[in-house]
PDB file of N, CA, C and O in Angstrom:
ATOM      1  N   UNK A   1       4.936  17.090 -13.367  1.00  0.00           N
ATOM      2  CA  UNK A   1       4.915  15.657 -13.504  1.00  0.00           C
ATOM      3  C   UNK A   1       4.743  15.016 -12.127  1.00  0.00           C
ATOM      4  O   UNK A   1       5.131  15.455 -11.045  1.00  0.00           O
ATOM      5  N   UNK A   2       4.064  13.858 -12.396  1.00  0.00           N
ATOM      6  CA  UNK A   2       3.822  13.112 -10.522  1.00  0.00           C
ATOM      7  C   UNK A   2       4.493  12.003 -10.555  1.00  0.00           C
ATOM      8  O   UNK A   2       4.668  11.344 -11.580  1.00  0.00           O
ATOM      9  N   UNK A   3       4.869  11.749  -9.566  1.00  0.00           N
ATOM     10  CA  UNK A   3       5.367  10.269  -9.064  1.00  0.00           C
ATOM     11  C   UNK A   3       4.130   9.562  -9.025  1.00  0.00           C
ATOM     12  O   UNK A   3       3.045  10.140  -9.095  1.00  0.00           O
ATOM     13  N   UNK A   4       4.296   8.002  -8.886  1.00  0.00           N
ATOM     14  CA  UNK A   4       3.754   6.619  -8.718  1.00  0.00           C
ATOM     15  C   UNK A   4       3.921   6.860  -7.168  1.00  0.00           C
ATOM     16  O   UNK A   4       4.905   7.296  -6.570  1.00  0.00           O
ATOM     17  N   UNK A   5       2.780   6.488  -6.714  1.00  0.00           N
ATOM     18  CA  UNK A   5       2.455   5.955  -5.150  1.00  0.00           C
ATOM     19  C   UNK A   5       1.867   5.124  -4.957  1.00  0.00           C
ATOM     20  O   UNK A   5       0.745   5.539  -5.249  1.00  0.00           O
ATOM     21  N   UNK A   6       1.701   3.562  -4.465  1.00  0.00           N
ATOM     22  CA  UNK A   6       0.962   2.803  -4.436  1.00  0.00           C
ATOM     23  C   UNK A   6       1.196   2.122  -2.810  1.00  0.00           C
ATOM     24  O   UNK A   6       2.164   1.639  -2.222  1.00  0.00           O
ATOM     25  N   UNK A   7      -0.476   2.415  -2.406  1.00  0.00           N
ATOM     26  CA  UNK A   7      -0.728   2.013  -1.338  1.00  0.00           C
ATOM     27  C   UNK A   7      -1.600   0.553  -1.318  1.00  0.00           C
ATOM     28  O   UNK A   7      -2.622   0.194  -1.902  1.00  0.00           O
ATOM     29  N   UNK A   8      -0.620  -0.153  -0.286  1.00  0.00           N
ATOM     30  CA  UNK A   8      -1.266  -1.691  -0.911  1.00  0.00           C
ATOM     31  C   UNK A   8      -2.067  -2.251   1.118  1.00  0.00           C
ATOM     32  O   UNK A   8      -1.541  -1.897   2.173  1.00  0.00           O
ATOM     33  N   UNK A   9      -2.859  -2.792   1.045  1.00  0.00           N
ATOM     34  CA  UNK A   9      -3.634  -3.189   2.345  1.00  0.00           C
ATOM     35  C   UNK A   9      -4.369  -4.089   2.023  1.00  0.00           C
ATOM     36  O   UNK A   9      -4.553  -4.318   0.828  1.00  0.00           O
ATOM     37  N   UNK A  10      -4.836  -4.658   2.771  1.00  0.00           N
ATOM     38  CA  UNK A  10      -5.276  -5.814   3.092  1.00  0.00           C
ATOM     39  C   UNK A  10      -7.481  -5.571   3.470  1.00  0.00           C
ATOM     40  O   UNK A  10      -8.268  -6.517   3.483  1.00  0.00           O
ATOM     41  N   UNK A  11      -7.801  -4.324   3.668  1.00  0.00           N
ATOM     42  CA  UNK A  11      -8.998  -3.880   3.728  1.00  0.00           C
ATOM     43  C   UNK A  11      -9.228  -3.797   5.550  1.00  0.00           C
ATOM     44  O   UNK A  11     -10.251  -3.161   5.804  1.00  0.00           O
ATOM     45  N   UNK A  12      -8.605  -4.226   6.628  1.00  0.00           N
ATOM     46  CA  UNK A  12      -8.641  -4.714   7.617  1.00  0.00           C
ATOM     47  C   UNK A  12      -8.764  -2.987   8.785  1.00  0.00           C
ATOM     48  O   UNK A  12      -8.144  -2.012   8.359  1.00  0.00           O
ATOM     49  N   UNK A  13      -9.155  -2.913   9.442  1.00  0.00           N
ATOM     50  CA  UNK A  13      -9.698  -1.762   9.768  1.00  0.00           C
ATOM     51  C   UNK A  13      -8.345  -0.714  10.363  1.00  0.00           C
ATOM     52  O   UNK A  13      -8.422   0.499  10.555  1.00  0.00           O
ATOM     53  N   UNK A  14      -7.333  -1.450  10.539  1.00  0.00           N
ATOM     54  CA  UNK A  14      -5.914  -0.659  10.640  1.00  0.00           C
ATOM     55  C   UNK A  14      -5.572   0.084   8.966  1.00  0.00           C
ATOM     56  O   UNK A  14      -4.953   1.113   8.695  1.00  0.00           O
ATOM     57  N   UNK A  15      -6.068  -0.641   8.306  1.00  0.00           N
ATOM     58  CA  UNK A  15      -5.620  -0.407   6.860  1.00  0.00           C
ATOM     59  C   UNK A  15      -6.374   0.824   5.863  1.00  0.00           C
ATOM     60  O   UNK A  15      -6.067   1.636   4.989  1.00  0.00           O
ATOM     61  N   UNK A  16      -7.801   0.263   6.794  1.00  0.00           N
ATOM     62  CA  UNK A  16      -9.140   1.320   6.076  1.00  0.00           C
ATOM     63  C   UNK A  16      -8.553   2.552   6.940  1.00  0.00           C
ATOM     64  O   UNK A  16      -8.890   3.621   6.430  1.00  0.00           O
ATOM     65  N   UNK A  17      -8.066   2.647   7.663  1.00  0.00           N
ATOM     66  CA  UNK A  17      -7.600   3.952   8.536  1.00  0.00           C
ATOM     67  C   UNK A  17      -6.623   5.030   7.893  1.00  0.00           C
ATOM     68  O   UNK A  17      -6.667   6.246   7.707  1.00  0.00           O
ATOM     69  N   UNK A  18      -5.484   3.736   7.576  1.00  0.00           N
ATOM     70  CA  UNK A  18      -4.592   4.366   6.959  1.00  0.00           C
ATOM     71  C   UNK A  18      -4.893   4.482   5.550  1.00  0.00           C
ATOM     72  O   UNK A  18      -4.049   5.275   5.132  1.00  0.00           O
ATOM     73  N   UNK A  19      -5.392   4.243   4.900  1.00  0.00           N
ATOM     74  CA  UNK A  19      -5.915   4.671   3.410  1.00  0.00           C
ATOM     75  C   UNK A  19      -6.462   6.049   3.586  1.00  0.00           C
ATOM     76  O   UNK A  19      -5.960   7.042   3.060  1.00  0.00           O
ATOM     77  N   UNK A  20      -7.510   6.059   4.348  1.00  0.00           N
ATOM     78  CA  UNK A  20      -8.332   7.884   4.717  1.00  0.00           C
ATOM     79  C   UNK A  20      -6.767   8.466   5.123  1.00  0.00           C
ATOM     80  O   UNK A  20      -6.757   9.632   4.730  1.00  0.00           O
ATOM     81  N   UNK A  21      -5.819   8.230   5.569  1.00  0.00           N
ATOM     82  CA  UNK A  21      -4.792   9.280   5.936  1.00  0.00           C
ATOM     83  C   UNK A  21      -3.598   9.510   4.992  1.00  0.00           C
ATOM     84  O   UNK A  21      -2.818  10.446   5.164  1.00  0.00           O
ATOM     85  N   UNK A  22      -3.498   8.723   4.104  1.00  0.00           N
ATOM     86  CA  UNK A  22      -2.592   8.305   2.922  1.00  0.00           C
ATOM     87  C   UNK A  22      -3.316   9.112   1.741  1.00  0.00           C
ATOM     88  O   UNK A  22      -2.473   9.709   1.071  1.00  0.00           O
ATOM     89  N   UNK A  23      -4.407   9.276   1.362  1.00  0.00           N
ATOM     90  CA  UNK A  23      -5.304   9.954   0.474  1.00  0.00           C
ATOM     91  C   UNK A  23      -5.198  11.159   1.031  1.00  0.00           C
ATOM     92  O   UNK A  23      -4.581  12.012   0.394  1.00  0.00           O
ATOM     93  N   UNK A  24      -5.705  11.466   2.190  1.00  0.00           N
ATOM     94  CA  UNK A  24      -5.814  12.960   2.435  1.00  0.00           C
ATOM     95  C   UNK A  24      -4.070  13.842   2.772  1.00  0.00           C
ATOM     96  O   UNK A  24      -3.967  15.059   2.928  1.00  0.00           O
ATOM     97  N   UNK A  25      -2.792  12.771   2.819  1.00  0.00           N
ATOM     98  CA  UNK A  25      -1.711  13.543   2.934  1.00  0.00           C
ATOM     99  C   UNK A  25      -1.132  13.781   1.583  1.00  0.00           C
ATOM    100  O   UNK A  25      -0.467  14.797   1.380  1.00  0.00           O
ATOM    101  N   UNK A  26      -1.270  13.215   0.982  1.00  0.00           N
ATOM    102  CA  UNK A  26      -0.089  13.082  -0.259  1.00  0.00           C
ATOM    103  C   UNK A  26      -1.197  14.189  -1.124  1.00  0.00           C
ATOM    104  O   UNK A  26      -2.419  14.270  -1.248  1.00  0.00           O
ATOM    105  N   UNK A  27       0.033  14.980  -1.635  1.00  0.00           N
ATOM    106  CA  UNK A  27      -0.102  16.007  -2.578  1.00  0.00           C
ATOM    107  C   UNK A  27      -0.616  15.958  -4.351  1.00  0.00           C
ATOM    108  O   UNK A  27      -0.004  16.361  -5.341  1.00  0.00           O
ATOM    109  N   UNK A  28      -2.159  15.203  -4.221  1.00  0.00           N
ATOM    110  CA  UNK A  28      -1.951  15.009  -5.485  1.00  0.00           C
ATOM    111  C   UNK A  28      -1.367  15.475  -6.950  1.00  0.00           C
ATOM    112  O   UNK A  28      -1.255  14.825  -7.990  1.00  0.00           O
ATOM    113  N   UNK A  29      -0.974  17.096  -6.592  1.00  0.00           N
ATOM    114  CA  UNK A  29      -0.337  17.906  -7.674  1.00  0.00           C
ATOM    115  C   UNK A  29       1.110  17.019  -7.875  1.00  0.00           C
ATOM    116  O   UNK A  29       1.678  17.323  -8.925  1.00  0.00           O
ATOM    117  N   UNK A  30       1.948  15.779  -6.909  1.00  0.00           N
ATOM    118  CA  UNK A  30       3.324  15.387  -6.674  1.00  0.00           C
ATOM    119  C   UNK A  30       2.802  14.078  -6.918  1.00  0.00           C
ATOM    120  O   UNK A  30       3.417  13.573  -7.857  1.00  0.00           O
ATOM    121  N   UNK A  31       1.801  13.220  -6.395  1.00  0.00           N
ATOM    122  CA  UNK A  31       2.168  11.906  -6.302  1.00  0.00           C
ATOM    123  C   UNK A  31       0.308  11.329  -6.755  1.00  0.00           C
ATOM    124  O   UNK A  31      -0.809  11.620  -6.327  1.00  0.00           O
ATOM    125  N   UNK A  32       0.716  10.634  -7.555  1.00  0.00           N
ATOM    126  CA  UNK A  32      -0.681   9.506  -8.740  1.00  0.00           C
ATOM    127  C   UNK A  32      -0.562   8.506  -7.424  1.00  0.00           C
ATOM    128  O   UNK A  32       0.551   8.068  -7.135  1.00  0.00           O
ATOM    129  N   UNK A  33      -1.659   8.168  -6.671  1.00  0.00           N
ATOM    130  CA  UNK A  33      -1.801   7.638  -5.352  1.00  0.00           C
ATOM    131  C   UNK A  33      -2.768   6.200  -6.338  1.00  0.00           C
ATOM    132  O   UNK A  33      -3.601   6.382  -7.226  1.00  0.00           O
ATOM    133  N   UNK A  34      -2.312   4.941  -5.818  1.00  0.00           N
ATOM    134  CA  UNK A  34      -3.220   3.983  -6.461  1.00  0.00           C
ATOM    135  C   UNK A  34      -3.367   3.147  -4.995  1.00  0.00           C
ATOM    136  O   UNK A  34      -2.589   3.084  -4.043  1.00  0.00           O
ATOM    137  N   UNK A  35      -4.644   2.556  -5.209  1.00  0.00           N
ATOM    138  CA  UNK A  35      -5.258   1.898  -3.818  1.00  0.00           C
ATOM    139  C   UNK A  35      -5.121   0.782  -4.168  1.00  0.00           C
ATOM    140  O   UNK A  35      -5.817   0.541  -5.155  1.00  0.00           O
ATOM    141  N   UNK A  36      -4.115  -0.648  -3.574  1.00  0.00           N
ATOM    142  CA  UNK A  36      -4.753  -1.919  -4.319  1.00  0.00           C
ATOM    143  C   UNK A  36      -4.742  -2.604  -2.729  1.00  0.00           C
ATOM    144  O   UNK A  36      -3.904  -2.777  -1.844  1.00  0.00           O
ATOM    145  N   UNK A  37      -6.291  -2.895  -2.950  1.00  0.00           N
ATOM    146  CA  UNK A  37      -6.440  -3.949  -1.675  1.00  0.00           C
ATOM    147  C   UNK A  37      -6.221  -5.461  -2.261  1.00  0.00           C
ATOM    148  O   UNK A  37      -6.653  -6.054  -3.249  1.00  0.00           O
ATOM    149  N   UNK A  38      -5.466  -5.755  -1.331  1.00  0.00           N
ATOM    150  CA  UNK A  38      -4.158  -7.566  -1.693  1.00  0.00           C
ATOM    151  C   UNK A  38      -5.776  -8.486  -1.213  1.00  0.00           C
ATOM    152  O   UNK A  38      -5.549  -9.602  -1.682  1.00  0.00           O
ATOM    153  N   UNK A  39      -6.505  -8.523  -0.874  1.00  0.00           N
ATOM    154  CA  UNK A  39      -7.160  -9.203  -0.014  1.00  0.00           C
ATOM    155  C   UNK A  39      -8.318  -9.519  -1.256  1.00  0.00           C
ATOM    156  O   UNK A  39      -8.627 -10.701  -1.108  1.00  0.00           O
ATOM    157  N   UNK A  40      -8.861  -9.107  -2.083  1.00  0.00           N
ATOM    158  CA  UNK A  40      -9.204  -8.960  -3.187  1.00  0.00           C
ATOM    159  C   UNK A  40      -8.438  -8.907  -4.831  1.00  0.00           C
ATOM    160  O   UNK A  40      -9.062  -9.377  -5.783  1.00  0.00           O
ATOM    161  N   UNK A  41      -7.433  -8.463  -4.973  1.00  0.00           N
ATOM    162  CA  UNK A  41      -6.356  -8.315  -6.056  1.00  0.00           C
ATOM    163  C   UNK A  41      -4.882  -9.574  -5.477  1.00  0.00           C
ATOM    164  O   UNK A  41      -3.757  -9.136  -5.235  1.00  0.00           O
ATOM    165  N   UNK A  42      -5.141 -10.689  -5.388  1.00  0.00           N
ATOM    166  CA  UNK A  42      -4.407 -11.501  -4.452  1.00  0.00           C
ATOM    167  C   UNK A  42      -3.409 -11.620  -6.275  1.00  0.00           C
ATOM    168  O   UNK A  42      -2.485 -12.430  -6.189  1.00  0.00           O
ATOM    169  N   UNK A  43      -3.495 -11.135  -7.322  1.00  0.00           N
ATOM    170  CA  UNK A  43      -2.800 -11.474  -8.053  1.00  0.00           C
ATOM    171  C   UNK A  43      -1.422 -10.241  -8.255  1.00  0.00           C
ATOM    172  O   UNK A  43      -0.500 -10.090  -9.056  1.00  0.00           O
ATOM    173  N   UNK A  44      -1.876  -9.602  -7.156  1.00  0.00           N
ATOM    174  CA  UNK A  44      -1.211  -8.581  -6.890  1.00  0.00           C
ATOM    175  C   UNK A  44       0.485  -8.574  -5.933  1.00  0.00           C
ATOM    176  O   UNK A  44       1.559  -7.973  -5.927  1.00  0.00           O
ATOM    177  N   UNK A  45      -0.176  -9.591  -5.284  1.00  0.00           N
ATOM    178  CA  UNK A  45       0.521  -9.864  -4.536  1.00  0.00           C
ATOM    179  C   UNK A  45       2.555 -10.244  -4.475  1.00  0.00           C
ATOM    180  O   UNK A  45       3.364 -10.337  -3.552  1.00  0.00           O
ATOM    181  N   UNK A  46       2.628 -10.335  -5.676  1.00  0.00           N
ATOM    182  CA  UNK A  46       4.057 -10.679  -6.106  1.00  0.00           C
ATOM    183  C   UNK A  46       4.651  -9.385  -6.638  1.00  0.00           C
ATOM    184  O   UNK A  46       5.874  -9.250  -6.668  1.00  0.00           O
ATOM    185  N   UNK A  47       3.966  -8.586  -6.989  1.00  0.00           N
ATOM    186  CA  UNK A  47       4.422  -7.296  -7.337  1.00  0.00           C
ATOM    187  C   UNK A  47       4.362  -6.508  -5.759  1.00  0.00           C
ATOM    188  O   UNK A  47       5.213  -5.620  -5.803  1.00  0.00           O
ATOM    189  N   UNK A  48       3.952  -6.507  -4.943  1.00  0.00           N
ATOM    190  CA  UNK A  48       3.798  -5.536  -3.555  1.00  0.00           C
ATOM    191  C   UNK A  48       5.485  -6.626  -3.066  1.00  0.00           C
ATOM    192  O   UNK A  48       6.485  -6.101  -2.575  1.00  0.00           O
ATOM    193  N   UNK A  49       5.366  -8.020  -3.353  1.00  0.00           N
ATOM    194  CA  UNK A  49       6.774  -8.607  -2.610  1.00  0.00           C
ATOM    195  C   UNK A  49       7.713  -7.778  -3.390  1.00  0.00           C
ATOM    196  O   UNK A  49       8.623  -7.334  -2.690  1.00  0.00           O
ATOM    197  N   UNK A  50       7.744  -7.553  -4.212  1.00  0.00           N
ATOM    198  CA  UNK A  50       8.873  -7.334  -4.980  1.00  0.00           C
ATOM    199  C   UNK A  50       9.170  -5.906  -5.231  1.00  0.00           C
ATOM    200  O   UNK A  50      10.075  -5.494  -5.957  1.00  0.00           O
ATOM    201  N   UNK A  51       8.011  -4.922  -4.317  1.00  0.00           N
ATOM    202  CA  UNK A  51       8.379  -3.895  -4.260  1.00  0.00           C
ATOM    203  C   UNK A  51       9.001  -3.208  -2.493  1.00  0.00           C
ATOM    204  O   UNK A  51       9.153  -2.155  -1.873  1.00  0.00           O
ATOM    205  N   UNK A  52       9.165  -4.644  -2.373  1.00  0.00           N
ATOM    206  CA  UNK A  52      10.001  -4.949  -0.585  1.00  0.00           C
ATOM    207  C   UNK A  52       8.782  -4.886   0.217  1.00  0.00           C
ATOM    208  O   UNK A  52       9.045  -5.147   1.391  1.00  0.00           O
ATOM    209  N   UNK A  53       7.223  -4.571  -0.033  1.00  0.00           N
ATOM    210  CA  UNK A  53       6.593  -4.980   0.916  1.00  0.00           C
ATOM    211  C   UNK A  53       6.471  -6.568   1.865  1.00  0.00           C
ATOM    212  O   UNK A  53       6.284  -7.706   1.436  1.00  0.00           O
ATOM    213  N   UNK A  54       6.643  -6.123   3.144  1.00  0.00           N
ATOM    214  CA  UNK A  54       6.469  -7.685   4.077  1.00  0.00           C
ATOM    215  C   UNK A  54       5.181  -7.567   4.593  1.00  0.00           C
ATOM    216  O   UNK A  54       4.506  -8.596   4.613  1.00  0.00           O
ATOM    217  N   UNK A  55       4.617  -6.369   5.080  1.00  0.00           N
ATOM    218  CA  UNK A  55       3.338  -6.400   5.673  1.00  0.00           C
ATOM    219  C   UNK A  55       2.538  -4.991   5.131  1.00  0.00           C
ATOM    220  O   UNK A  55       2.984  -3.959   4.629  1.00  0.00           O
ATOM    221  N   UNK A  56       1.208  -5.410   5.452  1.00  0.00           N
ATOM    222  CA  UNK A  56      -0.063  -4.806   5.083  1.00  0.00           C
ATOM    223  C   UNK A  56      -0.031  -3.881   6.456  1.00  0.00           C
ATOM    224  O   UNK A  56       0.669  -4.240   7.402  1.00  0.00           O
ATOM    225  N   UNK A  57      -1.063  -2.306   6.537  1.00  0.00           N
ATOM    226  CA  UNK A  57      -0.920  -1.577   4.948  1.00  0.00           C
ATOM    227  C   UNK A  57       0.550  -0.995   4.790  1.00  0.00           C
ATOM    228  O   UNK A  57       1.193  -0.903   5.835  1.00  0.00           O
ATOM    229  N   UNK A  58       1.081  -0.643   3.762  1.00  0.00           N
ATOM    230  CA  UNK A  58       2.880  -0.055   3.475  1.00  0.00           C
ATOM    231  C   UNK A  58       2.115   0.572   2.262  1.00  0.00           C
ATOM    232  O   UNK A  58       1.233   0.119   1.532  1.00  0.00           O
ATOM    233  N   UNK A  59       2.856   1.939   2.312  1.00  0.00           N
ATOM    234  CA  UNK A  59       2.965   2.674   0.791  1.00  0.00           C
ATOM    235  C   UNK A  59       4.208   2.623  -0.115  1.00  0.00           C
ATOM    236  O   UNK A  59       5.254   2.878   0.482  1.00  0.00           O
ATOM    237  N   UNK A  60       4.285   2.435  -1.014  1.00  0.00           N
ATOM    238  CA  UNK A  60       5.833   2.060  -1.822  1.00  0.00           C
ATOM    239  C   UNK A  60       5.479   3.277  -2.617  1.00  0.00           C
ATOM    240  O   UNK A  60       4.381   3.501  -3.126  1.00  0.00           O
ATOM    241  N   UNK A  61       6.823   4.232  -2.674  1.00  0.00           N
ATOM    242  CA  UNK A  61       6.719   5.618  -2.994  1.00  0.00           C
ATOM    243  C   UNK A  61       8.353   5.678  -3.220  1.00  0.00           C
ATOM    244  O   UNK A  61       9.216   5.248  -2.454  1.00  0.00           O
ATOM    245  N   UNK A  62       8.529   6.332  -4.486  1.00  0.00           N
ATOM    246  CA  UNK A  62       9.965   6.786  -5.077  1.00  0.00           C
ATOM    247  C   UNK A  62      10.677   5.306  -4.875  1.00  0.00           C
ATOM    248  O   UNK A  62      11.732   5.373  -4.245  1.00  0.00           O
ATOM    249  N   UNK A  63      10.379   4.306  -5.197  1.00  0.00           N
ATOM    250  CA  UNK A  63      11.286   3.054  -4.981  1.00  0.00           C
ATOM    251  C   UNK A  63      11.484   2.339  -3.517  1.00  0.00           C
ATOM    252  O   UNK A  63      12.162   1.340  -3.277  1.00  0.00           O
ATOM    253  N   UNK A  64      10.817   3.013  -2.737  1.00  0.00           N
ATOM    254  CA  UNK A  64      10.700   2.440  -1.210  1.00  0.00           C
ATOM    255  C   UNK A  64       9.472   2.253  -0.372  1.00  0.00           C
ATOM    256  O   UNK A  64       8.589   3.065  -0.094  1.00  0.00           O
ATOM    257  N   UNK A  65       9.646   0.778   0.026  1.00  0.00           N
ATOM    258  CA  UNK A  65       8.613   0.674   0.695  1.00  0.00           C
ATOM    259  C   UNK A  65       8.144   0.764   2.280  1.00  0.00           C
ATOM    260  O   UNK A  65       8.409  -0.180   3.023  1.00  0.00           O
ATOM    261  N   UNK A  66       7.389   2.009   2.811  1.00  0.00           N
ATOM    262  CA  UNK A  66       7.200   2.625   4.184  1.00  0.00           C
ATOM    263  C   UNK A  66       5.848   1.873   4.213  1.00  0.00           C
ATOM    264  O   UNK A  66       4.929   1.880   3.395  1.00  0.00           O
ATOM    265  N   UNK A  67       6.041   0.989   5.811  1.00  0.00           N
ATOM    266  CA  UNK A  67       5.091   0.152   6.629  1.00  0.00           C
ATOM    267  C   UNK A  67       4.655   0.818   7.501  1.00  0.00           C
ATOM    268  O   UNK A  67       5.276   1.533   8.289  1.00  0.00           O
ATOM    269  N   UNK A  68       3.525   0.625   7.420  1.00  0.00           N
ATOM    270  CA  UNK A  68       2.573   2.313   8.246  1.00  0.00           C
ATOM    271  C   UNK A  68       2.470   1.570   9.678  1.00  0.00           C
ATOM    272  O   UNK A  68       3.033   2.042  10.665  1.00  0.00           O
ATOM    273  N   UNK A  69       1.529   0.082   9.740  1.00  0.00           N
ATOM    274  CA  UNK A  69       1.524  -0.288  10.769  1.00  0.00           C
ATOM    275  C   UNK A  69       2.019  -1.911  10.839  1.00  0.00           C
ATOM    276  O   UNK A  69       3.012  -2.260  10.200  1.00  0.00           O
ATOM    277  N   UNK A  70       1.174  -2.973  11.748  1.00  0.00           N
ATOM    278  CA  UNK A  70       1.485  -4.180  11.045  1.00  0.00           C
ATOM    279  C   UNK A  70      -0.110  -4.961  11.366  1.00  0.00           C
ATOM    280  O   UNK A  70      -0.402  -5.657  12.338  1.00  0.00           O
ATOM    281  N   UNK A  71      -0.914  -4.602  10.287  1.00  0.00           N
ATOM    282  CA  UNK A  71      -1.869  -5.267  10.072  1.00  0.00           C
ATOM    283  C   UNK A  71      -2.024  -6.987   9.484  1.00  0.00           C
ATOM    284  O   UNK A  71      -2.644  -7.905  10.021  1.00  0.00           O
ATOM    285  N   UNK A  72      -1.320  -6.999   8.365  1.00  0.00           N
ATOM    286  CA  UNK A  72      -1.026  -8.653   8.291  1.00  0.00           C
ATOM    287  C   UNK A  72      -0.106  -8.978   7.452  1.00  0.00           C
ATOM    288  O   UNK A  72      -0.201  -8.345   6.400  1.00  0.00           O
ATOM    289  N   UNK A  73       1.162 -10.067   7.513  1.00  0.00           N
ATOM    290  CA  UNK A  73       2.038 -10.496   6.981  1.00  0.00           C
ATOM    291  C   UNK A  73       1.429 -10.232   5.922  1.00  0.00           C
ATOM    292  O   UNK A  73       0.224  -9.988   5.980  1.00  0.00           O
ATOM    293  N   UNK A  74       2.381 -10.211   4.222  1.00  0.00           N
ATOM    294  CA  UNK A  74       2.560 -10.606   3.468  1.00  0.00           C
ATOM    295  C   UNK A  74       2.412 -11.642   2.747  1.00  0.00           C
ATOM    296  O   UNK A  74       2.035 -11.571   1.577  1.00  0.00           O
ATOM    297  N   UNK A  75       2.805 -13.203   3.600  1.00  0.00           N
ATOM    298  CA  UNK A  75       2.452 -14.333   3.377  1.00  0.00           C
ATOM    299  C   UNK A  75       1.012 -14.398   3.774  1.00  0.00           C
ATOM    300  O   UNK A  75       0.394 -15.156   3.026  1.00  0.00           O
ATOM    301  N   UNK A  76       0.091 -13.716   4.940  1.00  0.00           N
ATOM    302  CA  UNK A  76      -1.085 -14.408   4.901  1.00  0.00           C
ATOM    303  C   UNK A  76      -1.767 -13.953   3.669  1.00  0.00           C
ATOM    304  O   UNK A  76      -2.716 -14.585   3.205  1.00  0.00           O
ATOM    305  N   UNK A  77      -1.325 -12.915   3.148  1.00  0.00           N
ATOM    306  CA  UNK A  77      -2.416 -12.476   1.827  1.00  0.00           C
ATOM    307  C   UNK A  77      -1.913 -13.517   0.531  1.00  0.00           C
ATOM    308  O   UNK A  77      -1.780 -12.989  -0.573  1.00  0.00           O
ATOM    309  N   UNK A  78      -1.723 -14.541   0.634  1.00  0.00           N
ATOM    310  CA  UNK A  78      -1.000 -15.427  -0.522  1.00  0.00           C
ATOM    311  C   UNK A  78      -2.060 -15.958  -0.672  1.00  0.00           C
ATOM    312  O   UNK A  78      -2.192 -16.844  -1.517  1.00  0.00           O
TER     313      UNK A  78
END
């Protein structure tokens, strides 16, 4: 069985980085990896707050959300 992984970014070239490194680490046999770029899916956006993301790109994995770098607030993707 796999876990939920959802990697959320903004498309911004810190983000396109970490997506190629987020795809190629995680074990797809362990973890269903979903890509949602906020910058495009802006209806998305209340679900990434509410999964404790503050900034773009962060992966929210097993109930927690890990901020890779700090590409852009939270609020600017509103």
């Amino acid at each position: 069985m796999t876990s939920k992984a959802i990697f959320y970014h903004a498309g911004c070239p810190v983000c396109v980085a970490a997506e190629q490194n987020v795809a190629n680490a995680l074990d797809p046999s362990k973890y269903d990896v979903e890509m949602v770029h906020l910058g495009t899916e802006k209806s998305r956006v209340g679900e990434a707050e509410a999964a404790g993301v503050e900034s773009v790109p962060a992966l929210v994995m097993d109930g927690a959300a890990f901020h890779i770098n700090f590409g852009a607030g939270i609020e600017a993707l509103k």
